[in-house]
N, C-alpha and C positions, 0 to 999 in steps of 0.2 A: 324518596328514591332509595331503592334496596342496593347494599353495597353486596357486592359477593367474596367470601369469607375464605375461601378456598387457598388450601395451602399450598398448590400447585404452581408452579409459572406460569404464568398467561401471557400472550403476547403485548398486552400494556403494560405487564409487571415484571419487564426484562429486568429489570436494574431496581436496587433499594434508590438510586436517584431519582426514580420515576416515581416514589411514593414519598420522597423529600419534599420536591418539588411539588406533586399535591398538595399534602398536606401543607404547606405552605401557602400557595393560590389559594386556598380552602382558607387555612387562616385568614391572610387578606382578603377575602371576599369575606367575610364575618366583620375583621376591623371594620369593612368599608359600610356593610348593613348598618352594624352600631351606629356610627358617625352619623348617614342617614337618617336612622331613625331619635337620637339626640339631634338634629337638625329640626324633622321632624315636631320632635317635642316642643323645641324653642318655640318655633314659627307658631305651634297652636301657644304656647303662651303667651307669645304677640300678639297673637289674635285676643285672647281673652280679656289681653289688656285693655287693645284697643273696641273690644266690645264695653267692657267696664265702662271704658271713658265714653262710648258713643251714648250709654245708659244714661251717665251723670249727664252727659252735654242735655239727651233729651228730657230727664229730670227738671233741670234746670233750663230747659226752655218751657217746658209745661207749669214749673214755679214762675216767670215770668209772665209766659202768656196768661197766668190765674192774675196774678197780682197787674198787668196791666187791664185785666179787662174790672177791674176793682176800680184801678184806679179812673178809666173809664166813665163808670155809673157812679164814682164820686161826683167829679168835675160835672157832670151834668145836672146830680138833685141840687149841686149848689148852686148852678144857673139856674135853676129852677128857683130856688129859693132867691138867689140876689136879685132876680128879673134881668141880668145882664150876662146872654152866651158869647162864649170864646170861639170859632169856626176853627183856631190855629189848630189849638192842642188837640182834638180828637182826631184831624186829617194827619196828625203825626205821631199819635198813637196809634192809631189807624196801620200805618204804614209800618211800624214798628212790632205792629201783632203779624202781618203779613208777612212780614222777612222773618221774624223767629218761626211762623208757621211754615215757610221752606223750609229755613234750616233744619226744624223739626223732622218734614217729612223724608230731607236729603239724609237728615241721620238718622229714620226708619231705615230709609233705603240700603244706606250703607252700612245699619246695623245688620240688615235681612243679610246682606253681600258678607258681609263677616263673620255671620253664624253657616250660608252654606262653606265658603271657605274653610272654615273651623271644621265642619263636616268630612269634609274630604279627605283634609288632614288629619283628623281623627282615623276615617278608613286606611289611608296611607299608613300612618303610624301602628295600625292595626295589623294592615298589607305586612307592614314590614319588621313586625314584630311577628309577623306567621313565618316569614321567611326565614327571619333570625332564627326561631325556633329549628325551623325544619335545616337549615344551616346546622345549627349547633348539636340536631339530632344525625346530621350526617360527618360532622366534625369527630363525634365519639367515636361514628362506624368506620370512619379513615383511621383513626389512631390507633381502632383495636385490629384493623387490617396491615396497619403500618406495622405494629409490634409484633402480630402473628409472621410478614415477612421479616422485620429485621430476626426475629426466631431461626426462620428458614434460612435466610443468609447467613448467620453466627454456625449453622449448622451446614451449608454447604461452603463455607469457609475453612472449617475444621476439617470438614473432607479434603477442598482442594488444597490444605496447607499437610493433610495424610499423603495424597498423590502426589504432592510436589516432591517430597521425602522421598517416594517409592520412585519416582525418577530421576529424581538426585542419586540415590543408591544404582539403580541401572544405569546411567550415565556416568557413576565410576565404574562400573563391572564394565560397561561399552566401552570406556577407553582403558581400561588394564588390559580387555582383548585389543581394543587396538592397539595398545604399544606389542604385546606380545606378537602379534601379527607382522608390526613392523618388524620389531628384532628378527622374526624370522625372514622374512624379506631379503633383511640388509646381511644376515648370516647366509641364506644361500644363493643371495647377488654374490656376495663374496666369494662363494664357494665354488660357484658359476664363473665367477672371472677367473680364478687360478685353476681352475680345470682350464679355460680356456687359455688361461695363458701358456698352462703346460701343453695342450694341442697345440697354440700357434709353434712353441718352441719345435715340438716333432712334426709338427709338416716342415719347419723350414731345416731341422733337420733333415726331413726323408727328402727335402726340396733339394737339397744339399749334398746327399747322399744319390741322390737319380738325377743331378747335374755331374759329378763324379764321374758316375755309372755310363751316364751317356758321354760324358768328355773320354773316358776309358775304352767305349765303343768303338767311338770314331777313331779313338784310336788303332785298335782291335782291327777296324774297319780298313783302315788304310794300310795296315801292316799288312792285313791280309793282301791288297790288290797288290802291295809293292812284291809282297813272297811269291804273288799271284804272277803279275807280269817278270820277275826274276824266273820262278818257275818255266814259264813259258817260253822264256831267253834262254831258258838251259837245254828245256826241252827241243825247242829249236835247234839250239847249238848239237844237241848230243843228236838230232835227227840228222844235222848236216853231216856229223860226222860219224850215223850210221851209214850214208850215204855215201860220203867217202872212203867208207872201208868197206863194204860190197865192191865199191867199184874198183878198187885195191885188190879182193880178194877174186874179181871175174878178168882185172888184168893178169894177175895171178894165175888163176886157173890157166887161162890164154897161154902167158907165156910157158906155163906147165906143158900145156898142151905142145905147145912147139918145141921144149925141149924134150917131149918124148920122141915126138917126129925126128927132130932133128938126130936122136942116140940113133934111132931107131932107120935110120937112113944112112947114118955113117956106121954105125957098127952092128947093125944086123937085130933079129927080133932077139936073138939069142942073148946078147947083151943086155938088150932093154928086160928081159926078163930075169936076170942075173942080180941086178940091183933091187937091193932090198925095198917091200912096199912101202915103206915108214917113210923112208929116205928121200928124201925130194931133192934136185938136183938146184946148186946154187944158184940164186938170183944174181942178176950184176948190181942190182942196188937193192936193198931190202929198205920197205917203206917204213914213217916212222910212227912209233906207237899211238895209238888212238887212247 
């Protein structure tokens, strides 16, 4: 399997943990082949053993079965020779070549069964020595993927610990403006309140001053209707008493008038023209001044 080398982020290679953790799985799947294939190894040498032994067992059934069938054609030329046969002994030899000849054949058998076993296990250990390999050729290509990223990382590390710097710095420049900002704030809150406190003083001055003004009014107000209605009291009065002196001055005239009648009756026109025009002739009661 081809690794890809590429010094880019890829979406498996978010993180150096993700090429930890490979490279690790990777390890442990290599441990695990090993074991395997040392597993492997044992087991064919178990076998081998027990091929060895199934070898000797049949060795030594084939040295038996020679040396019984010897002994065999012994016992018999010498029945022949004493004129006296045994029937025991060869139905028990007999029987004794026939069980080694299973056992023989049982330990063909299962030598046949242990050499293909051995077989397999060979190919297994084969199998698994291809795999180890191809394991251990992709083990190199993870570590030299793994170093080219820890590279990367050591190298966007240094950046992000540049940037961190560069917004450490802006992030004191950001709050030296923001304290500045606040100071001015809190200087023309300040400067806003005693303005306002100097408004609130002159409205309640001018409030104070146009309560005054209006208490001063009313008063203004009311002196006027009292000069108003006095006015009119006088006025009145001084009406009455234009009134009164017309009708003083048309009693007057009246009684003028009769006392001209009257000269002028008693003592002729002549008289009445004699008296000076100015001169007005006494009243019996002269009225009193207006």
């Amino acid at each position: 399997m081809m690794i890809d080398d590429d010094d880019g982020w890829g979406d498996d290679d978010a993180c150096p943990l993700c090429h930890a953790l490979t490279s690790e799985s990777t390890a442990l799947r290599l441990e695990n082949q090993s074991l395997k294939v040392q597993k492997a190894r044992t087991d064919a040498d178990d076998y081998r053993l027990q091929l060895e032994r199934a070898g000797q067992e049949a060795e030594s059934l084939r040295g038996r079965g020679r040396s019984c069938s010897c002994g065999r054609s012994r016992p018999a030329s010498a029945s022949r020779r004493g004129g006296s046969p045994s029937t025991a002994e060869p139905s028990e030899l007999r029987l004794k070549v026939e069980q080694q000849g299973v056992q023989l054949d049982a330990s063909r058998g299962k030598n046949l069964a242990l050499q293909e076993e051995n077989k397999q296990l060979q190919h297994q250990v084969e199998s698994l020595e291809r795999k180890l390999s191809e394991a251990s050729a992709q083990n190199r290509d993870l570590v030299l993927v793994v170093s080219k990223r820890e590279d990367a990382v050591r190298e966007h590390q240094l950046r992000l610990e540049e940037k961190s710097r560069e917004c450490s710095a802006l992030v004191r420049q950001l709050e030296e403006a923001l304290d500045d900002a606040r100071r001015q704030v809190v200087q023309t809150r300040e400067r806003a309140t005693s303005k306002e406190r100097t408004a609130q003083s002159k409205v309640l001055e001018l409030e104070t001053q146009l309560s005054r003004t209006k208490t001063d009014l009313n008063q203004l107000r009311r002196d006027k209707e009292d000069a108003e209605r006095r006015f009119q009291s006088r006025l009145q009065d001084v009406r009455d008493r234009l009134e009164q002196s017309d009708s003083t001055n048309r009693s007057l005239q009246s009684y003028v008038q009769f006392l001209k009648a009257s000269y002028a009756h008693v003592f002729g026109d002549s008289a009445l023209r004699a008296l000076p025009s100015h001169q007005a002739p006494p009243s019996p009661a002269s009225p009193s001044p207006v």
